[in-house]
C-alpha positions as CSV (number, residue, x, y, z in Angstrom):
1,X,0.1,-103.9,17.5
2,X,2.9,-105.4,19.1
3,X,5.1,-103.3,21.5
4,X,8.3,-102.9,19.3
5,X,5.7,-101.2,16.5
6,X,4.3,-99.0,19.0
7,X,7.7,-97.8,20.4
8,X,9.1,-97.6,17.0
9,X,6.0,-95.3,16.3
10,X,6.7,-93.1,19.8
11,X,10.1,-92.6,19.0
12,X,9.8,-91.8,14.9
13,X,6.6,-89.4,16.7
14,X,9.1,-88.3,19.0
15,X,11.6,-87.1,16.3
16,X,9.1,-85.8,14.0
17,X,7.7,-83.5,17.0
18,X,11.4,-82.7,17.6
19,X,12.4,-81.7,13.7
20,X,8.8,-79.0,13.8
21,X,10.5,-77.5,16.6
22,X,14.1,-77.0,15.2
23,X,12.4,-76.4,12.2
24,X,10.1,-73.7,13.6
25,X,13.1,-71.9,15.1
26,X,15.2,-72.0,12.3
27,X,14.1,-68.7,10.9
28,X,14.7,-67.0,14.3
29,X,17.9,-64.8,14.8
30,X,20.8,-66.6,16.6
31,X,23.1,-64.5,18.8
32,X,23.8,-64.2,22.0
33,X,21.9,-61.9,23.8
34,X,24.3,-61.1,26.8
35,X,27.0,-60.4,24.3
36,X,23.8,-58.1,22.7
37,X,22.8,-56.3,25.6
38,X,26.7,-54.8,25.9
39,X,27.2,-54.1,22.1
40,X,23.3,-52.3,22.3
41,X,24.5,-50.1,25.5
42,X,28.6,-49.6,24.4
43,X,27.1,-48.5,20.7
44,X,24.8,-46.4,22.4
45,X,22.0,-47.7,20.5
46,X,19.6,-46.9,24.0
47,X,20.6,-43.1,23.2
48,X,17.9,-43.6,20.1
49,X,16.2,-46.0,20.2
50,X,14.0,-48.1,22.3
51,X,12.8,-51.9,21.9
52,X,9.1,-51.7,22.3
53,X,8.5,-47.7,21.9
54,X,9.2,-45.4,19.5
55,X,12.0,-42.7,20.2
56,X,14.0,-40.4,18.7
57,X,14.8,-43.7,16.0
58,X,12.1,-46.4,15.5
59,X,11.2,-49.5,18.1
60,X,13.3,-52.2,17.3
61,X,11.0,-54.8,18.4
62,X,10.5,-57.7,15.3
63,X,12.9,-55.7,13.4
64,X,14.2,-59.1,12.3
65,X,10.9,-60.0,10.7
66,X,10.6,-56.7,8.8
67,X,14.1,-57.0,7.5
68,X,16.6,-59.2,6.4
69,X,19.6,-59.8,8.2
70,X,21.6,-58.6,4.7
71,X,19.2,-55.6,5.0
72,X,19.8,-55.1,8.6
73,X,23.9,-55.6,8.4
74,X,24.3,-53.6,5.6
75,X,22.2,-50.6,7.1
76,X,23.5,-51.0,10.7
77,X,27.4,-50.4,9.2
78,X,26.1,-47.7,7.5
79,X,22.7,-46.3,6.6
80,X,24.0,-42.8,5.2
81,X,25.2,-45.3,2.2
82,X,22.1,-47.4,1.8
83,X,20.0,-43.7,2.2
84,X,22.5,-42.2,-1.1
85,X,22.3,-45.8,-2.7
86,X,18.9,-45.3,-2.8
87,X,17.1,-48.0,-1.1
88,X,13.4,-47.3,-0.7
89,X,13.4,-48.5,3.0
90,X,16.3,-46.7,4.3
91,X,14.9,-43.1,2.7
92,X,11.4,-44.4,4.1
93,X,13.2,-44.3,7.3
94,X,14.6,-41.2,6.9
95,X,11.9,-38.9,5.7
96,X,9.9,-40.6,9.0
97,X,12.5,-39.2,11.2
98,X,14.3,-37.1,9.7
99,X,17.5,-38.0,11.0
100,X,20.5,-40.5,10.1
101,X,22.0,-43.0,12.2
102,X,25.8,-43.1,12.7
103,X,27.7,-45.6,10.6
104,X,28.8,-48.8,12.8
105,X,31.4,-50.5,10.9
106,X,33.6,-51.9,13.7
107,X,29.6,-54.1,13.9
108,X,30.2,-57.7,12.2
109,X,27.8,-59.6,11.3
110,X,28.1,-61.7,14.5
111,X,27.6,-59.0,16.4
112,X,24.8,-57.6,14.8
113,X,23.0,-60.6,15.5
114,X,23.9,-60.8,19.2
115,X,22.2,-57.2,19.4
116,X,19.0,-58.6,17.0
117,X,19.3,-61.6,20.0
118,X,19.0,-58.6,22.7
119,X,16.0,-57.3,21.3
120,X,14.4,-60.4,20.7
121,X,14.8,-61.5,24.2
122,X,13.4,-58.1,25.5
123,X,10.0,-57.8,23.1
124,X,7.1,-56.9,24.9
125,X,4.3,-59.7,23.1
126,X,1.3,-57.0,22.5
127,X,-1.5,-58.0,24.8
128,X,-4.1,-60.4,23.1
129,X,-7.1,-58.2,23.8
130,X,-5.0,-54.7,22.7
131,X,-7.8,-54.1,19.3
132,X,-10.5,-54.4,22.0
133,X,-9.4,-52.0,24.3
134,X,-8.3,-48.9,22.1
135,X,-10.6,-46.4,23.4
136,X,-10.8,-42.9,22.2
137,X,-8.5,-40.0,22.9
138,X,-10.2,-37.9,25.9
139,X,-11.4,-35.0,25.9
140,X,-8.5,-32.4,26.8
141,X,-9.5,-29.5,29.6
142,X,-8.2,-26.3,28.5
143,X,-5.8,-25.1,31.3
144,X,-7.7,-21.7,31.4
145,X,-11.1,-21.1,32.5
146,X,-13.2,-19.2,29.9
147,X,-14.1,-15.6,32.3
148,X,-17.9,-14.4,31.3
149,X,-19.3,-11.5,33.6
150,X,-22.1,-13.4,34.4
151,X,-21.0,-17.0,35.9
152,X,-18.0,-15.3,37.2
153,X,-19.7,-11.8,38.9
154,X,-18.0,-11.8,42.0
155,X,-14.4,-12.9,40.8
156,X,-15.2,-9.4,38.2
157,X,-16.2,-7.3,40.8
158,X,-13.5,-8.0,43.8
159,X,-10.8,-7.5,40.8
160,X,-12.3,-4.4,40.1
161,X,-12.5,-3.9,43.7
162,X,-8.4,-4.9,43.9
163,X,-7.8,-2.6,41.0
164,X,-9.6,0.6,42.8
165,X,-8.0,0.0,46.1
166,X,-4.7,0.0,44.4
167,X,-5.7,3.3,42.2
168,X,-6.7,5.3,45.1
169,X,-3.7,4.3,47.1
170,X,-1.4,5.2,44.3
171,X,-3.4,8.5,44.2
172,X,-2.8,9.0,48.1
173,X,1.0,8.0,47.7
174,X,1.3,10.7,44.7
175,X,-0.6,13.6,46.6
176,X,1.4,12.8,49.9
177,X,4.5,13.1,48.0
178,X,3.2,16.4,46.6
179,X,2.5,18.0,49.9
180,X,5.7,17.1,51.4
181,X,7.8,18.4,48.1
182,X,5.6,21.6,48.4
183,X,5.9,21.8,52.8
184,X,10.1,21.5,51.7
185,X,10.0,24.1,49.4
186,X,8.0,26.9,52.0
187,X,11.3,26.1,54.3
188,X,13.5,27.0,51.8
């Protein structure tokens, strides 16, 4: 193979590599995530919703792989519409959480992807071993202590001994009240 055949073959490998990645990112949301990050904050978007958790609204994170962006414009500038309209998602996403989001329709469709951008650029990737390490729930300690007479004996009797102590004080208080309500009465 001559060296013009092999270059020609580096450089056609070259381009070929370089079309899989355009190609491959082609599908991904373009916007400008700065420009996201003030429309997600000014919109008050934070108020409901979180990127990577679930909040008072669902996490956001891959929402532009569950969607379309028509879906996602369209319910963005206003869900209430798409909910009364119908659409099977948007009443999914209301019976989940039982609450509507506010109509955006100042958002185009520019901006919309600048936010998608935003949360794309903020994912958390899940870590690789996550299935493995799902353990389960542990066992929750009551924040009583079940009382029975006879592990607890002594905590039983020195609350019975508290309780008597206070009776016969009360008693003592209530008959020396007596005696001096009967001593005023002699002098009078």
């Amino acid at each position: 193979m001559n060296k013009y055949a092999y270059s020609a073959l580096l450089v056609f490998m070259g381009l070929c590599m370089s079309f899989r990645l355009f190609a491959a990112d082609s599908t991904a949301v373009r916007g400008n995530a700065d420009h996201g990050k003030q429309l997600f904050e000014q919109q008050a978007c934070n108020s409901c919703h979180n990127i990577n958790q679930r909040a008072v609204g669902p996490a956001l994170a891959g929402v532009d792989q569950r969607r379309s962006l028509d879906w996602i414009v369209k319910f963005v500038r206003s869900p209430k519409a798409m909910i009364d309209a119908g659409d099977p998602t948007a009443k999914a996403l209301y019976n989940e959480y039982h609450i509507i989001m506010p109509d955006h329709p100042a958002l185009n469709q520019q901006d919309i992807q600048d936010i998608l951008a935003y949360i794309d650029a903020n994912t958390q990737a899940a870590p690789a071993s996550s299935a493995a390490t799902i353990t389960a729930p542990a066992q929750v300690q009551p924040g009583y202590l079940p009382l029975s007479f006879q592990k607890n004996a002594v905590f039983f009797l020195s609350y019975l001994f508290v309780v008597l102590i206070l009776v016969i004080v009360l008693l003592f208080a209530v008959k020396v009240k007596d005696v001096e309500r009967s001593r005023s009465e002699r002098r009078s």
